[in-house]
C-alpha positions as CSV (number, residue, x, y, z in Angstrom):
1,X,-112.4,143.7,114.3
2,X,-116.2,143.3,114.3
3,X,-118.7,142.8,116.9
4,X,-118.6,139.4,118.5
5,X,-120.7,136.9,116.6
6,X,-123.1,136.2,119.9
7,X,-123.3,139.8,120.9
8,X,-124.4,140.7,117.6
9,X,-126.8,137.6,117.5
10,X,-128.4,139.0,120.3
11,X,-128.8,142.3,119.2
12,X,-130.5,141.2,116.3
13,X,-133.1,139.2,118.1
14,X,-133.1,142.9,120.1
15,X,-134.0,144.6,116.7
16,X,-136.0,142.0,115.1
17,X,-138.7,142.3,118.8
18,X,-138.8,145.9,118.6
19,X,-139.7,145.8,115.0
20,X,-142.6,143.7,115.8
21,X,-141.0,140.6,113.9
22,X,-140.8,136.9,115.2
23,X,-138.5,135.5,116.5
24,X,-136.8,132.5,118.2
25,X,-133.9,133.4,120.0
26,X,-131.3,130.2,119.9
27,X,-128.4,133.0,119.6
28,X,-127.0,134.1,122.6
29,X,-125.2,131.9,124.9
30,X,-126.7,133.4,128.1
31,X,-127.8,130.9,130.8
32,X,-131.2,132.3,130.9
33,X,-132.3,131.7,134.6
34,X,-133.0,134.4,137.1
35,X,-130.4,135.1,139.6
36,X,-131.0,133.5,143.2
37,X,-132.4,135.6,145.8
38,X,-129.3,135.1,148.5
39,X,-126.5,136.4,145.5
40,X,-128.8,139.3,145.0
41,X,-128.4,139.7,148.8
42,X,-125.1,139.7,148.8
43,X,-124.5,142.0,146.0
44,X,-126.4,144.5,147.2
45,X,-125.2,144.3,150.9
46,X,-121.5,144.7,149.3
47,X,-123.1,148.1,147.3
48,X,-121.1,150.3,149.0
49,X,-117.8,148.6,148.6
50,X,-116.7,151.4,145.9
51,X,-112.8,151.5,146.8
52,X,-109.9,149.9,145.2
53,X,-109.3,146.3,146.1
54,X,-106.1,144.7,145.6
55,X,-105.3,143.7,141.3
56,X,-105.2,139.9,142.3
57,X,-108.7,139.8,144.1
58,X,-109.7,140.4,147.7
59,X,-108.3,137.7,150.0
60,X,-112.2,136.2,150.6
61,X,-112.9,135.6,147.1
62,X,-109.3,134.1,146.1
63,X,-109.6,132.2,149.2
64,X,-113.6,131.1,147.9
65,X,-112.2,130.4,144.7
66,X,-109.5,128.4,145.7
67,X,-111.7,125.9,147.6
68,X,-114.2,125.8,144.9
69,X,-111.4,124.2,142.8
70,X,-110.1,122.2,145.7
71,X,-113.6,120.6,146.2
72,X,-113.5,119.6,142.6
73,X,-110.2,117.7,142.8
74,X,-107.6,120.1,141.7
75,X,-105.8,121.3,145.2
76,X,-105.3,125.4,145.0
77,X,-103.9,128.0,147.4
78,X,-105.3,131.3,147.3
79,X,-102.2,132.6,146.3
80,X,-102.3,130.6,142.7
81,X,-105.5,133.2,142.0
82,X,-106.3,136.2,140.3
83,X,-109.7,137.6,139.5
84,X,-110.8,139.5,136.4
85,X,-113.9,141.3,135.5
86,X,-114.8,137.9,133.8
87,X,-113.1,135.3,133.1
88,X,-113.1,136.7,129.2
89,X,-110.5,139.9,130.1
90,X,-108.5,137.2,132.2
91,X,-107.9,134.7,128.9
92,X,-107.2,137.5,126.8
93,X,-104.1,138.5,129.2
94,X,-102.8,134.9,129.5
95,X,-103.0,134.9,125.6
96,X,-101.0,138.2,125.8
97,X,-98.8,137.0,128.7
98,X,-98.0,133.6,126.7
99,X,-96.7,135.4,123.5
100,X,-96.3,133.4,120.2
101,X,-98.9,131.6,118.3
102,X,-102.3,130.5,119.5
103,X,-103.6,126.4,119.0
104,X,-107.5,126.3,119.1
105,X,-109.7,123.7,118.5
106,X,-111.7,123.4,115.4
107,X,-114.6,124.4,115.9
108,X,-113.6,126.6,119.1
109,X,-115.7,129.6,120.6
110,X,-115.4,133.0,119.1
111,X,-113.3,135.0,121.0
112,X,-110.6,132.9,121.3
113,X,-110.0,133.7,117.6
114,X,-110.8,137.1,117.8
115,X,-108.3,137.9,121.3
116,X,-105.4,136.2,119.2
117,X,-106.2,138.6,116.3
118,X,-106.5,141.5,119.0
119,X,-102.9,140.2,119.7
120,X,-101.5,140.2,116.0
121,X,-102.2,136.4,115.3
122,X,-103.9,134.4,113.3
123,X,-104.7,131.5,115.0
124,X,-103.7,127.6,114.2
125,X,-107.0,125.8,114.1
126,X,-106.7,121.6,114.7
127,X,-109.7,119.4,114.2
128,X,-110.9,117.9,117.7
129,X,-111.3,114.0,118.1
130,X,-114.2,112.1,116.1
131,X,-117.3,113.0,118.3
132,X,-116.1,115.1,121.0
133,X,-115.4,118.7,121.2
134,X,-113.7,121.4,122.8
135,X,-110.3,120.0,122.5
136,X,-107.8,119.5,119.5
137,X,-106.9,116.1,118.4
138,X,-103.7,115.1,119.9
139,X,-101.5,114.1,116.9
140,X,-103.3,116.5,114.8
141,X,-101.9,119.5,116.8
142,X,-98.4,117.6,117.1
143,X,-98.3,117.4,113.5
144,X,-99.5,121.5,113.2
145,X,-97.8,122.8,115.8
146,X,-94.0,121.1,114.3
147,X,-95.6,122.3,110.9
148,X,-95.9,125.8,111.9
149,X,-92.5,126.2,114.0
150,X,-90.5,124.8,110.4
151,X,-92.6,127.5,108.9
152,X,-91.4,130.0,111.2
153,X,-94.4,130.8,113.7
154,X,-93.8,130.3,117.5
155,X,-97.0,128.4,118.7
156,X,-96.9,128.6,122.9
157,X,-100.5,128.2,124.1
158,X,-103.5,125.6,123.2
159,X,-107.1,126.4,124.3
160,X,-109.5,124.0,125.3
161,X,-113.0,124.0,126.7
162,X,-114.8,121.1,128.8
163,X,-117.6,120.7,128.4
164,X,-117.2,123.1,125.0
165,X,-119.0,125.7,123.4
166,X,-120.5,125.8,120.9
167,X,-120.5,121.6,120.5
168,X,-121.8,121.3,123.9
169,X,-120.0,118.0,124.5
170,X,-117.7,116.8,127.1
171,X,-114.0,115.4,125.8
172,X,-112.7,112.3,127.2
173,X,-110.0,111.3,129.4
174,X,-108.5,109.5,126.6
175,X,-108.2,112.5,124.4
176,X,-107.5,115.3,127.1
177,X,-104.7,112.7,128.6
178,X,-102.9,112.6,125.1
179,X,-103.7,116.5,124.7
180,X,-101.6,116.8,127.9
181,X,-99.1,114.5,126.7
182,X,-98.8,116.4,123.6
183,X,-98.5,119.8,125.3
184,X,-95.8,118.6,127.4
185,X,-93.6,116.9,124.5
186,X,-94.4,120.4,122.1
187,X,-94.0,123.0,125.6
188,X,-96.9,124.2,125.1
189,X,-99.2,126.1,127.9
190,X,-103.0,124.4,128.5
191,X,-105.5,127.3,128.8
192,X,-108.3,125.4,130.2
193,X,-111.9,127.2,130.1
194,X,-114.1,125.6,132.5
195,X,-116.9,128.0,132.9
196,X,-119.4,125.1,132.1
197,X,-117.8,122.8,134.6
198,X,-120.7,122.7,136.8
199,X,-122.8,122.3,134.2
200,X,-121.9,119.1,133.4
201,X,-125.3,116.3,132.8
202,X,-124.6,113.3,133.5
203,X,-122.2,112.4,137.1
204,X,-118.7,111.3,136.7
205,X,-115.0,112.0,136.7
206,X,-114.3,115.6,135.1
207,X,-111.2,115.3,132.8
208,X,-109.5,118.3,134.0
209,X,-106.2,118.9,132.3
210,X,-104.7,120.4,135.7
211,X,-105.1,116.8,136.6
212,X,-102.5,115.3,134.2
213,X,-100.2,118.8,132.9
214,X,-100.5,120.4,136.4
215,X,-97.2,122.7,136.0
216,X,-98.6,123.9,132.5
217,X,-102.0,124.2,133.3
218,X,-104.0,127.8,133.3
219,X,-107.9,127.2,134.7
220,X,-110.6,129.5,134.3
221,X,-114.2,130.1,135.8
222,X,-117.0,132.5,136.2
223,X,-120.1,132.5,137.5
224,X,-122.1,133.8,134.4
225,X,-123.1,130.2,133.1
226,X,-123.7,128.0,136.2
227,X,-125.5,131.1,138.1
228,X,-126.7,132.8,135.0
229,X,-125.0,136.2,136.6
230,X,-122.9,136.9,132.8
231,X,-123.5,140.7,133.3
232,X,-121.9,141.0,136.9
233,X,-118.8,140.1,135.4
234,X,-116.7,138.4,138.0
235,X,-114.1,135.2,136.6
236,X,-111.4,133.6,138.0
237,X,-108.2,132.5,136.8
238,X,-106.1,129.6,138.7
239,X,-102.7,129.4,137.9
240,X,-100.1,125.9,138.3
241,X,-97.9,126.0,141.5
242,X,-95.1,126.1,139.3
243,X,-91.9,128.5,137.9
244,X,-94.2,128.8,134.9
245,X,-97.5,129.4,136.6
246,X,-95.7,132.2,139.1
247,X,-94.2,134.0,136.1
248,X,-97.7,133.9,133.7
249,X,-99.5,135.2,137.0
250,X,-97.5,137.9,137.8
251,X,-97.8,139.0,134.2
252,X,-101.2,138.8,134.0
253,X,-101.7,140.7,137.3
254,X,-99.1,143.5,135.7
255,X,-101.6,143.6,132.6
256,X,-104.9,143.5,134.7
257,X,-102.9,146.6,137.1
258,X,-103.3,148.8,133.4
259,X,-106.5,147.5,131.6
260,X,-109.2,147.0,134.6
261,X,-107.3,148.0,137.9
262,X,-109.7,145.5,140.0
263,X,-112.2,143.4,139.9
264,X,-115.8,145.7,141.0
265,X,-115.6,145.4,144.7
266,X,-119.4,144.4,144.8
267,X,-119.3,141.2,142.7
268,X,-116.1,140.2,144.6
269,X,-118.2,139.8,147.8
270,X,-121.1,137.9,145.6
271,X,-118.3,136.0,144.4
272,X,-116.8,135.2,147.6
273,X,-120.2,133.6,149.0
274,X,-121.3,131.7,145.8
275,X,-117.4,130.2,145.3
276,X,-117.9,129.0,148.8
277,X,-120.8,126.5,147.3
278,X,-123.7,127.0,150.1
279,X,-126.3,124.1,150.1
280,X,-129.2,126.6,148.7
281,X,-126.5,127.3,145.7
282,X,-125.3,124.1,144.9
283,X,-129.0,123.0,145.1
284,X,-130.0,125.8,142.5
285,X,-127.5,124.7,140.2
286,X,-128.9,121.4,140.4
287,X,-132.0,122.7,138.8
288,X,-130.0,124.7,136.5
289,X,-127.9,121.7,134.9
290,X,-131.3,119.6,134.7
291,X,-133.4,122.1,133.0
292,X,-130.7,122.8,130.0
293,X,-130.0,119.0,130.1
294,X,-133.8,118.4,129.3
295,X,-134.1,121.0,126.6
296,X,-130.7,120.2,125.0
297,X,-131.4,116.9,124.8
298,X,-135.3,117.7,123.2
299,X,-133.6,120.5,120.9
300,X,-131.5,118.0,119.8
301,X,-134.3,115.6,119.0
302,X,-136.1,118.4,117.0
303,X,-132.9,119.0,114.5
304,X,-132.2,115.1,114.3
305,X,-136.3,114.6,113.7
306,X,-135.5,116.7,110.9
307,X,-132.7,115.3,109.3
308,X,-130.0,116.8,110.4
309,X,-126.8,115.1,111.8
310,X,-126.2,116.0,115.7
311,X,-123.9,115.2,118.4
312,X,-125.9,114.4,121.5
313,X,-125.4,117.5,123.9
314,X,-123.1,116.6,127.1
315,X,-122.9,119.8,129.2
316,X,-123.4,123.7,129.2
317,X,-126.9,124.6,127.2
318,X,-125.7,124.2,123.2
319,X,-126.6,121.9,120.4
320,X,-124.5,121.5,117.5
321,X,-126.8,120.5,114.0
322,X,-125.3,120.0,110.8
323,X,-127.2,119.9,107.6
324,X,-125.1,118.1,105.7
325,X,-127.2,115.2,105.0
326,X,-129.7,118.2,103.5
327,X,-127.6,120.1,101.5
328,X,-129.0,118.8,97.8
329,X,-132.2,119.8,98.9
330,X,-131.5,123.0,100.9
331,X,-129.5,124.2,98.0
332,X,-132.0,123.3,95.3
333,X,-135.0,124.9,97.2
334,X,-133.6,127.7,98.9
335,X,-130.3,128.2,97.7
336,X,-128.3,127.2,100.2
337,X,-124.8,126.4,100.0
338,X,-122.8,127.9,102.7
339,X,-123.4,128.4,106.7
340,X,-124.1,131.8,106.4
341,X,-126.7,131.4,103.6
342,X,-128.6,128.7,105.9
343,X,-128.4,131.0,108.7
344,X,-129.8,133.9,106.3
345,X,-132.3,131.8,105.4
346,X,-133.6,130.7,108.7
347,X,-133.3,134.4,110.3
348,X,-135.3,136.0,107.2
349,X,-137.7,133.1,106.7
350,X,-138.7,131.7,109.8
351,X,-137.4,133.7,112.2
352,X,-134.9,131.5,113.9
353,X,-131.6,132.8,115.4
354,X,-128.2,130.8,115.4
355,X,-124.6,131.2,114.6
356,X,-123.2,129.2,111.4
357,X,-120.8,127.0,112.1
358,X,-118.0,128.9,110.2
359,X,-118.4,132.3,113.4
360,X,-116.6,129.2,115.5
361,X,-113.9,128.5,113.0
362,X,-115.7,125.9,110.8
363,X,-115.3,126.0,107.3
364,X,-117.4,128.4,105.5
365,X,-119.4,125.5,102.9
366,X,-119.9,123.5,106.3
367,X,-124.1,123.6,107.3
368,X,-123.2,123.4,110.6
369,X,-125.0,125.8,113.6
370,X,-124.9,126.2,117.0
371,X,-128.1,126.4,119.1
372,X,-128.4,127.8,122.4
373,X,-131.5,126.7,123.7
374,X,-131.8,129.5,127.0
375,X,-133.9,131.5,124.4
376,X,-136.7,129.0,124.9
377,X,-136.9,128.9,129.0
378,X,-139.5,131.5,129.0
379,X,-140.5,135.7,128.2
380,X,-140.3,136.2,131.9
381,X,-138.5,136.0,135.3
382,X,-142.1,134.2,136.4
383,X,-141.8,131.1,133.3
384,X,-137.8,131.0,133.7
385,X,-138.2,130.0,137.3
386,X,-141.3,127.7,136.8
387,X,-139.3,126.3,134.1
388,X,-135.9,125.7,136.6
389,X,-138.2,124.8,139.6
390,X,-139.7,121.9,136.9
391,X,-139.0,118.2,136.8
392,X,-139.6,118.4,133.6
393,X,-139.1,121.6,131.7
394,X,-140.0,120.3,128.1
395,X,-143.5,119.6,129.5
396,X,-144.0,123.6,130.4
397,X,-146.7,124.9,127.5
398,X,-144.5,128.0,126.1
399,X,-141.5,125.8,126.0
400,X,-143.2,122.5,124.8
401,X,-144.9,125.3,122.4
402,X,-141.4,126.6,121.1
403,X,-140.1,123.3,120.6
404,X,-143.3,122.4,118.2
405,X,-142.7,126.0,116.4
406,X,-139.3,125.2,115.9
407,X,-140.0,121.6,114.4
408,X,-142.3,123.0,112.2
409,X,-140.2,125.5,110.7
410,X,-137.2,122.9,110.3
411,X,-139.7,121.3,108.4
412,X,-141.0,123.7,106.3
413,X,-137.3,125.2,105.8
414,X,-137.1,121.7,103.4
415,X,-140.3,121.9,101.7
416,X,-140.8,122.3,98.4
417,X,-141.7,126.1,98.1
């Protein structure tokens, strides 16, 4: 097991700065926006709370939690929670409490591969829906999944991500409504990762699969994307009020009791007043899902301006480019022929940090990349919030700056040499 794609990404940029190098960090999915005065309040009025809180999560922030998903249309008790130092530690246990095989999407974030190797598993991999992202086409994983049980494997557990990283779009009612379908026919659990729920652009009904396979349906949050707070470490899992949901909570609690004991009694308490959604919060998020709508949507101009084939970003802070249309020329001028070459060639050449397509399952020959476009907000707490505070970002000189830099490399990356 190797270091996780995006941590390593952004220990390179780490490297390459020290060095003295360029470099245009588009690697590391971190929300990039400084943390809001009221949870730094909170977290360190909670300082002293050093004990042992109870392995499901202090009544407050189950009870938060619970009404954060109530407000968003999926009714929960507090008693159908359990909190996790992120909600990374908390999929990895409902992975392990689920047993069997594992049913990702293709292309699917890259720990979900990498827990269900951590578990002895290879993953089954099913191509999402034309356009969308995050979850796997419907008859696709009917077809896989009745593939791999004749073959002798024991699939038990499909992940899915709305909006989705690293495609950054949204899936549709259509195609989460026959995921659900699917899942019920094949009795298969739905781990549903919503950490960029809130992040969402555009208004409009959230295809939740809680909403249409509630008695199958594991949900998951944090606050590290929509409150840019990734190194507190504070998630939450919400589990179906069903036989199923009581017995994968009770084992995940029993695995969280050995691997983290509870959830750091200080970010409970921050947890417990963000989950509640104050007005100065929900405002503040606001500005977040505006500014990484803006430069999503003008990163996704810049690798389209340049030829390269990409899905209009829907939610979180990701674009997904492929080169495909460029591959005679990117393999006659630069020798180009896989992901990981044209990610090579942009880190050594132009200083430009993503992840091929192939770290998130894709095929290795595939030109695809993610891009996460945080890296551009600003050097500094001061730009970052100047930047959020902004009606529009793009227009602020260091990021209207980086988006011109990056066009020009894109550029030159096909030039003839």
């Amino acid at each position: 097991m190797t270091v996780s794609a995006t941590l390593a990404a952004n220990e390179a940029v780490a490297a390459r700065r020290a060095a003295g190098q360029e470099v245009l960090a588009l690697g590391f999915g971190e929300a990039g926006i400084p943390v809001h005065p009221l949870l730094r309040q909170r977290l360190t009025k909670a300082a002293g709370q050093t004990g042992y809180g109870p392995v499901a999560g202090i009544g407050p922030a189950r009870e938060a939690a619970a009404g954060y998903w109530t407000r968003r249309a999926i009714p929960t008790e507090a008693d159908q929670v359990l909190l996790g130092p992120g909600s990374k530690p908390l999929l990895f246990a409902l992975l392990h409490a689920a047993g069997g095989d594992v049913v990702l999407p293709k292309p699917a974030w890259v720990s979900y591969a990498a827990q269900s190797q951590l578990l002895g598993r290879d993953p089954i991999r099913v191509p999402v829906p034309a356009g969308e992202g995050g979850v796997p086409d419907a008859e696709a994983m009917d077809a896989a999944v009745r593939e791999a049980r004749a073959a002798g494997r024991d699939p038990r557990i499909v992940v899915v991500t709305l909006p989705d990283n690293p495609t950054g779009r949204l899936a549709s009612e259509q195609s989460v409504k026959a995921l659900c379908e699917a899942a019920r026919e094949l009795d298969l659990i739905i781990a549903a990762d919503e950490i960029y729920r809130d992040l969402v652009f555009e208004p409009g009904a959230f295809p939740s699969p809680a909403a249409w396979a509630p008695e199958r349906t594991v949900t998951t949050t944090s606050l590290s994307k929509n409150y840019a707070l990734g190194g507190w470490r504070v998630g939450a899992a919400r589990f179906p009020a069903s036989p199923l949901g009581e017995r994968l909570r009770e084992s995940v609690r029993g695995t969280a009791s050995e691997l983290w004991s509870s959830t750091p009694m200080p970010m409970q308490h921050a947890a417990a007043y963000a989950w509640s959604d104050p007005q100065e919060l929900v405002e503040r998020v606001a500005l977040a899902r505006n500014l990484h709508g803006s430069v999503a949507n003008a990163v996704a101009e810049v690798f389209t301006g340049a030829g390269c084939e990409v899905m209009p970003p829907q939610g979180g802070f990701y674009v997904w480019a492929d080169f495909a249309p460029l591959r005679d020329s990117l393999a006659a001028r630069r020798g180009i022929a896989t992901g990981a070459d044209l990610t090579r060639v942009l880190l050594e050449r132009f200083g430009i940090v993503v992840l091929p397509g192939s770290a998130f399952g894709d095929d290795p020959e595939a030109l695809t990349v993610r891009v996460a476009v945080p890296g551009i907000y600003g050097e500094s707490d001061s730009e970052r919030l100047a930047a959020l505070v902004s009606g529009d970002p793009v227009e602020m000189p260091w990021i209207a700056e980086a988006l011109e830099g990056l066009k020009e490399k894109l550029q030159a990356l096909t030039a003839s040499e």
